[in-house]
C-alpha positions as CSV (number, residue, x, y, z in Angstrom):
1,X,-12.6,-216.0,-13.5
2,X,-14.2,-215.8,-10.0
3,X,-15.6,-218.3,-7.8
4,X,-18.6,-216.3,-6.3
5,X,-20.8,-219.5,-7.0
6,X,-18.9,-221.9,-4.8
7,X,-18.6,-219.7,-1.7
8,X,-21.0,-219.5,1.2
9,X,-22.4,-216.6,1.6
10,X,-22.7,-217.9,5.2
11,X,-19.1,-217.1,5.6
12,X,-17.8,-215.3,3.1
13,X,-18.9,-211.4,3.1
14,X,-19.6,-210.5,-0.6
15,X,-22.3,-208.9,-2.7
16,X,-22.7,-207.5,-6.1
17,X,-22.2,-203.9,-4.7
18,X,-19.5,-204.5,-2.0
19,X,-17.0,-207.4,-1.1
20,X,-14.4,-207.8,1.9
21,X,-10.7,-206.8,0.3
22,X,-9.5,-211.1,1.2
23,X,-12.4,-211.7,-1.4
24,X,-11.0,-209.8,-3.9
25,X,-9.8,-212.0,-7.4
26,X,-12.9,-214.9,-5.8
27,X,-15.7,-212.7,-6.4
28,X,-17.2,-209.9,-8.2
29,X,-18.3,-206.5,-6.4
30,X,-18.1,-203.6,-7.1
31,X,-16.3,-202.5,-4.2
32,X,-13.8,-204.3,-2.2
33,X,-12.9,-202.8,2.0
34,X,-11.1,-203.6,4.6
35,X,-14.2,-203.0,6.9
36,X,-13.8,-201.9,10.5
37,X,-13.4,-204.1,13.5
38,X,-15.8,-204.2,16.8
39,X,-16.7,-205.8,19.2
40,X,-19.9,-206.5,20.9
41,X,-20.7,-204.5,24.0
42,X,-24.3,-205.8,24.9
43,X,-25.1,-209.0,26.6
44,X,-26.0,-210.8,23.5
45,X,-27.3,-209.8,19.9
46,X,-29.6,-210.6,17.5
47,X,-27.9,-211.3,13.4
48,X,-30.6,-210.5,11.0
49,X,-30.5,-211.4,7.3
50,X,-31.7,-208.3,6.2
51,X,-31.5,-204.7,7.6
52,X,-34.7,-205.0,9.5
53,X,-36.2,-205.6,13.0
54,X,-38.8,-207.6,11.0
55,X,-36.1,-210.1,9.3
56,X,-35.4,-213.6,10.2
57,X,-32.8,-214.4,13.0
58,X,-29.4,-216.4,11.7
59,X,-27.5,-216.5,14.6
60,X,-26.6,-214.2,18.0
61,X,-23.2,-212.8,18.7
62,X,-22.1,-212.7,22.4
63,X,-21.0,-209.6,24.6
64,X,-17.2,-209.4,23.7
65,X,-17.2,-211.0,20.5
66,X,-15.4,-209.5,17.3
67,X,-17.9,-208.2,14.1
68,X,-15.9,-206.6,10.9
69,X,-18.1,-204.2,9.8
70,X,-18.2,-203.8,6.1
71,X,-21.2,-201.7,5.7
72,X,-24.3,-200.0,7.4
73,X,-27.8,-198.0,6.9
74,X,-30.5,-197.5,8.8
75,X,-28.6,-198.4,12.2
76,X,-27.6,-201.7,11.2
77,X,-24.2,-202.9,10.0
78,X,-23.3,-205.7,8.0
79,X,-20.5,-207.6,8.5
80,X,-18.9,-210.7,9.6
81,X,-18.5,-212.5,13.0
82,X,-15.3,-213.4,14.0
83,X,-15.7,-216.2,16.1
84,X,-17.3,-218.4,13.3
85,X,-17.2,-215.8,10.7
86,X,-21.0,-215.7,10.2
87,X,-22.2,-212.6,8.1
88,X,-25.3,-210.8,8.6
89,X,-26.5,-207.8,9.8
90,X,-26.4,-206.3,13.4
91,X,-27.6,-203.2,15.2
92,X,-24.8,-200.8,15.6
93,X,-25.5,-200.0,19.1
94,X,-24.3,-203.2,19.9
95,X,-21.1,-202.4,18.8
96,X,-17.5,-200.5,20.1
97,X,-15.3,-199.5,17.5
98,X,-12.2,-200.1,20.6
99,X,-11.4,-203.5,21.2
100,X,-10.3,-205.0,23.8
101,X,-8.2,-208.5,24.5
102,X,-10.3,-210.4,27.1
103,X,-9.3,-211.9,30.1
104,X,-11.9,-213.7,31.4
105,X,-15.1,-215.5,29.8
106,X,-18.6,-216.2,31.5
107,X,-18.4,-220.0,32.7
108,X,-21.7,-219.9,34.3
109,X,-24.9,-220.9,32.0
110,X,-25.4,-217.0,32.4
111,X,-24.9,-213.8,34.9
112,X,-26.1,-210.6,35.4
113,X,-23.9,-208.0,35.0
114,X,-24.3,-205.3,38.0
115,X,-23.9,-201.5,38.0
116,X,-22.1,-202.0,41.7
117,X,-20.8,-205.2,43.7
118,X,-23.7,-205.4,45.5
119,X,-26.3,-208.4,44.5
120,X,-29.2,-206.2,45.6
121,X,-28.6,-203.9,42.8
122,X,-30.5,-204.5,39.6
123,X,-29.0,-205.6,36.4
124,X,-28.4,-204.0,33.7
125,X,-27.5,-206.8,31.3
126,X,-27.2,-210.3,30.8
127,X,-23.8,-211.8,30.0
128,X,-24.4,-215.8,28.4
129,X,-21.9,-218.6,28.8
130,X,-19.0,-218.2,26.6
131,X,-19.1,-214.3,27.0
132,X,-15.4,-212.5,26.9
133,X,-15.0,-209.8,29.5
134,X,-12.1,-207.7,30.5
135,X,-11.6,-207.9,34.2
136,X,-10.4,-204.2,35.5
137,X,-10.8,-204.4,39.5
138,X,-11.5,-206.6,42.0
139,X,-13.4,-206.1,44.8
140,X,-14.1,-209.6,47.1
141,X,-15.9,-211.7,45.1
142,X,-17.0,-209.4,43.0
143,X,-14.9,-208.2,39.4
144,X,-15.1,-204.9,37.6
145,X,-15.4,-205.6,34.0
146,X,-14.1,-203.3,31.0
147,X,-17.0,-200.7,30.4
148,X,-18.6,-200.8,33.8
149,X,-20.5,-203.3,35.5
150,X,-19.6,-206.2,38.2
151,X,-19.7,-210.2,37.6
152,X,-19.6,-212.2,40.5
153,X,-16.1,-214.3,40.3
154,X,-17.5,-217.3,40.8
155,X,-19.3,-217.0,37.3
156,X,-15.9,-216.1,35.0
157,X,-12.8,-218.2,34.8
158,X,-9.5,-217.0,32.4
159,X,-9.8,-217.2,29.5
160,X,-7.4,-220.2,28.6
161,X,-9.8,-222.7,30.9
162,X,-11.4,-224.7,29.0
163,X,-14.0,-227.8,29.9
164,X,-12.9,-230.9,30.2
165,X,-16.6,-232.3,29.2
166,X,-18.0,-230.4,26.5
167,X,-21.5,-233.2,27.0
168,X,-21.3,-231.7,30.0
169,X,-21.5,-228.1,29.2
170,X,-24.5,-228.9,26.4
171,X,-26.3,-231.0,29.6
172,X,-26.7,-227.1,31.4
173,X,-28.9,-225.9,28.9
174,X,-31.7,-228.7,29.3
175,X,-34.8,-227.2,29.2
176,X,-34.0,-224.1,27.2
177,X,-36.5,-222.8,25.4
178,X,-35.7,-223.6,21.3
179,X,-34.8,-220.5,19.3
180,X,-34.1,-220.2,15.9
181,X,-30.3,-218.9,15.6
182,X,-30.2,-218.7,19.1
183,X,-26.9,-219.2,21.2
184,X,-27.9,-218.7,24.9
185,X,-29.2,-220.1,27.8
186,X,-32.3,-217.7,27.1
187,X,-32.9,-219.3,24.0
188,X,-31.0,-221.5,21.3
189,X,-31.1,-224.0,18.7
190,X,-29.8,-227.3,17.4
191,X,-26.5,-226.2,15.8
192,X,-25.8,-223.4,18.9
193,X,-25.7,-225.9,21.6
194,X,-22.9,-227.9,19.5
195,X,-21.2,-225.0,18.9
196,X,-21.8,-222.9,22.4
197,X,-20.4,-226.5,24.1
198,X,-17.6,-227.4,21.8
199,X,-16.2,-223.5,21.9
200,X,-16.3,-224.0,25.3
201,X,-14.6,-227.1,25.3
202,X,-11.9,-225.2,23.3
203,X,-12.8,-226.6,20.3
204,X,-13.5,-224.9,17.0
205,X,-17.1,-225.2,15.5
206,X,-18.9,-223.3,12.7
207,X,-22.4,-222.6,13.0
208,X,-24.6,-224.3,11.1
209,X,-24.8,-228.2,11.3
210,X,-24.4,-228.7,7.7
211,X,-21.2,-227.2,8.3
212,X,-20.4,-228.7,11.1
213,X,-20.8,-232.1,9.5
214,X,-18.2,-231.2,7.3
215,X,-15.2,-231.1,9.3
216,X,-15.9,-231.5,12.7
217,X,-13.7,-234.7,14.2
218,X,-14.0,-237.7,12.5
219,X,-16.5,-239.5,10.3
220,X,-17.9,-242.9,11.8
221,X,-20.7,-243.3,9.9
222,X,-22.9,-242.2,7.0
223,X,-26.3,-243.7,8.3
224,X,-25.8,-244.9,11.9
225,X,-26.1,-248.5,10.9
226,X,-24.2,-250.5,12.9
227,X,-22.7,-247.8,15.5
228,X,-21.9,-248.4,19.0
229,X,-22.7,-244.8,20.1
230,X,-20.1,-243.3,22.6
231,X,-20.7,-240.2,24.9
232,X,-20.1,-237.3,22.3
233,X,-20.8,-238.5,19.5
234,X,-22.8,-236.0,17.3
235,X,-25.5,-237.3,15.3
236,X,-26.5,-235.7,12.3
237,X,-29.9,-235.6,10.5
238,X,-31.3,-233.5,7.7
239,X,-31.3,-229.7,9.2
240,X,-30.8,-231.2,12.6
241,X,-28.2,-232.1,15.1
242,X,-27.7,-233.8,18.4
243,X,-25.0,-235.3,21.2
244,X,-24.9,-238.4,22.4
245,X,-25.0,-238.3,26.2
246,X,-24.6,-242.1,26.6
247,X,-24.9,-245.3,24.1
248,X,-28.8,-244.8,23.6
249,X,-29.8,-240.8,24.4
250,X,-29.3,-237.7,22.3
251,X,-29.4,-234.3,23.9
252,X,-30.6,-232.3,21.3
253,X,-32.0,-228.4,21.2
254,X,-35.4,-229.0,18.7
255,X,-38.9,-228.0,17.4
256,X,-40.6,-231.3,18.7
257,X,-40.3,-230.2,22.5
258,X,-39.7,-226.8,22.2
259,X,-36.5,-227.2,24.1
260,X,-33.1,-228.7,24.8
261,X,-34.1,-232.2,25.9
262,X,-32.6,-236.0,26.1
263,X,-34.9,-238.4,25.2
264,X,-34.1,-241.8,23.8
265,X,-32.0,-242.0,20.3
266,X,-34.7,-244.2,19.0
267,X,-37.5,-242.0,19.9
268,X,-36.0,-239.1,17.2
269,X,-35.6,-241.8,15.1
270,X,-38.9,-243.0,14.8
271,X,-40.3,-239.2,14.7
272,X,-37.8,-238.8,12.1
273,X,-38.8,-241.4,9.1
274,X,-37.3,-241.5,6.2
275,X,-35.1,-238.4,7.4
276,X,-32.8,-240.5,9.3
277,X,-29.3,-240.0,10.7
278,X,-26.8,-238.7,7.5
279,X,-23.8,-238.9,9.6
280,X,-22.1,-239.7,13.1
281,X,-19.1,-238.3,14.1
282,X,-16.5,-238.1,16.4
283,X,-14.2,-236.1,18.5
């Protein structure tokens, strides 16, 4: 007897021809592995739900993340994010089969990762907020990073700093364009600004915001109804999700504006109908 039909394939890596070994006895495959772990070694990159440039983006996985690989073909692998434990399928490129335990994460909304410590140079990548880099040199204010390339100090911080004001962190990406699956300041959407703030924040956050509803700090309310809205609050809608920045405005990355934006609570509100608020909850 197997539970296949009760776990999200979201987050659990399983399919009729091959299953993750901590799957096996829950589901049924017709291989179990222990897959191989990686970590990614570009700036940011794209999770696809099918083995195809063509496919729809589910998410982004940041430069120095870990990724279980589990399968590949055609130069993509499928496997399973670490961070949230997203599955989905990534080009292999982006990937190094030696990992490495970071020391330092972007802080900045994002840098540019130089061949030399010299700002003149031109980049060769872009590193997001929330990136994990080993620092290997220094050089004045510049830091050599695992894997070549310079960040400028003043965009890193150690690892085990976190922000005081996660609000705060989500207020840096106004005006970012709205990307489906996206996590960066380059583009991202409703769920990945909760998730990209509260991670940096030091708290954990799956991806999506139905999942997020689920178990992210506390319930307040199941409709809104009667709510004095605190900074932080997250306000949930159907497919949709936003932070309060004050008692009356929601930052919120969505398809309306094309972008992160605050506007007025009541403004979504009366764009959104009959789909109104389905929870509120709090840190």
């Amino acid at each position: 007897m197997t539970d296949t039909e009760k776990l999200d394939p979201r987050v659990h890596p399983y399919r009729e021809d091959l299953a993750a070994s901590y799957l096996r006895g829950r589901v049924d495959a017709a291989r179990f592995i222990d897959g191989v772990p990686c970590q990614i070694r570009s700036g940011f990159a794209a999770v696809k739900a099918e083995p195809s440039f063509e496919a729809g983006q589910t998410t982004e996985l940041l430069f120095g993340e870990t990724f279980t690989v589990l399968d590949e073909r055609d130069g993509w692998a499928w496997g399973q994010n670490g961070t949230d434990g997203y599955v989905g399928w990534v080009r292999v490129e982006a990937l190094d089969a030696d990992i490495t335990l970071p020391t330092h994460k972007v802080s900045a909304l994002r840098t540019f990762l130089l061949p030399e410590p010299d700002l003149k140079q031109p980049f060769v990548d872009v590193l997001s907020l929330g990136a994990r880099v080993v620092v290997t040199a220094e050089q004045g204010e510049w830091r050599q990073v695992d894997g070549g390339g310079w960040l400028h100090a003043r965009h890193l911080a150690p690892v085990a700093i976190t922000a005081a004001d996660f609000v705060a962190v989500a207020e840096q990406f106004a005006g970012t364009p709205y990307l489906w699956g996206g996590r960066t300041s380059i583009g991202i959407d409703c769920s990945g600004l909760v998730q990209v703030a509260l991670l940096a924040a030091g708290h954990h956050c799956p991806r999506d915001s139905d999942q997020q509803a689920a178990i992210i700090g506390t319930l307040v309310s199941g409709d809104g109804k009667g709510v004095t809205y605190q900074r932080g609050d997250l306000v949930f809608f159907p497919g949709h999700v936003g932070i309060m920045t004050d008692a009356a405005t929601l930052l919120h990355a969505n398809a309306f504006h094309m972008q992160v934006v605050a506007e007025p609570l009541a403004d979504v509100l009366a764009r959104a109908g009959a789909k109104g608020i389905t929870a509120i909850r709090r840190l």
